[in-house]
C-alpha positions in Angstrom: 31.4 10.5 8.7 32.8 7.1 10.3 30.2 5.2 11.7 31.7 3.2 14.2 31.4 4.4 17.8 34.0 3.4 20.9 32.7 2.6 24.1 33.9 0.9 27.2 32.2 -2.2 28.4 32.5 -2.7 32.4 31.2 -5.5 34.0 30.3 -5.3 37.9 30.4 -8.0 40.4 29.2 -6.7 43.4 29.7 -7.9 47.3 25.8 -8.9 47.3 26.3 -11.2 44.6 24.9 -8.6 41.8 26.6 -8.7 38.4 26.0 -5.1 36.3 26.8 -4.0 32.5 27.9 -0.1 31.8 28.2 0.7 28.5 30.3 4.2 27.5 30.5 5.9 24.4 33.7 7.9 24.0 35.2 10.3 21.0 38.6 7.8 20.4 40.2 4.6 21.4 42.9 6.7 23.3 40.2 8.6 25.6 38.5 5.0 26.4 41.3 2.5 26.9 42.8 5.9 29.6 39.1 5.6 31.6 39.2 2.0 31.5 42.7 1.9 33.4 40.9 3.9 36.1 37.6 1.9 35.6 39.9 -1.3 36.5 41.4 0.0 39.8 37.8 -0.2 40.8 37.6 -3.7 43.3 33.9 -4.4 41.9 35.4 -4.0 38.4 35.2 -7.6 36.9 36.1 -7.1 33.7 36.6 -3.9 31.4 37.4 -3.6 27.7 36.9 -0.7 24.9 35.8 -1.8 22.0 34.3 -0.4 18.3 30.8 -0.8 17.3 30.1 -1.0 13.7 27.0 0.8 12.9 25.7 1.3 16.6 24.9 -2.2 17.4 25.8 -3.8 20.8 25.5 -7.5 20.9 26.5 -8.9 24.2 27.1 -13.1 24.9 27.6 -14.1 28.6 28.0 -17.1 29.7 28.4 -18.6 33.6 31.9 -19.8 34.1 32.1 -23.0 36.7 35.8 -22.4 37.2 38.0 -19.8 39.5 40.2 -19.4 36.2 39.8 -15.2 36.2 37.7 -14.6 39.0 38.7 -11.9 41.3 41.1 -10.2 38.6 40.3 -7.6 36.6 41.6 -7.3 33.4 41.2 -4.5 30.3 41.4 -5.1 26.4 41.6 -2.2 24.0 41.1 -2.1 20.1 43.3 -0.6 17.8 
């Protein structure tokens, strides 16, 4: 049995200045990256991506950007 599992990371950015992570497992790539083009219609969507996590483990890294570059847009990213 593989053990890598697929989930979709979305990042919220609320009107009252709130930023929230969902994490989402799902059974394939295919089934993800089709909720995550919903998931980014959403306005408070700030970023959502699918991605594979090798043995279970979730490491997220966030860091403040200072710039406009990306703010306001969401975008998706998908593994193969």
């Amino acid at each position: 049995m593989d053990s890598n599992i697929i989930v979709m990371i979305t990042l919220l950015a609320l009107p009252n200045g709130e930023n929230n992570v969902h994490v989402r497992p799902f059974d394939n790539v295919a089934a993800c990256t089709e909720a995550a083009k919903i998931e980014v219609s959403d306005p408070f969507v700030a970023h959502v991506e699918c991605s594979e996590l090798t043995d279970g483990n979730l490491t997220l890294n966030f860091k403040r950007s200072t710039g406009e570059s990306g703010a306001g847009r969401s975008k998706t990213k998908a593994t193969s």
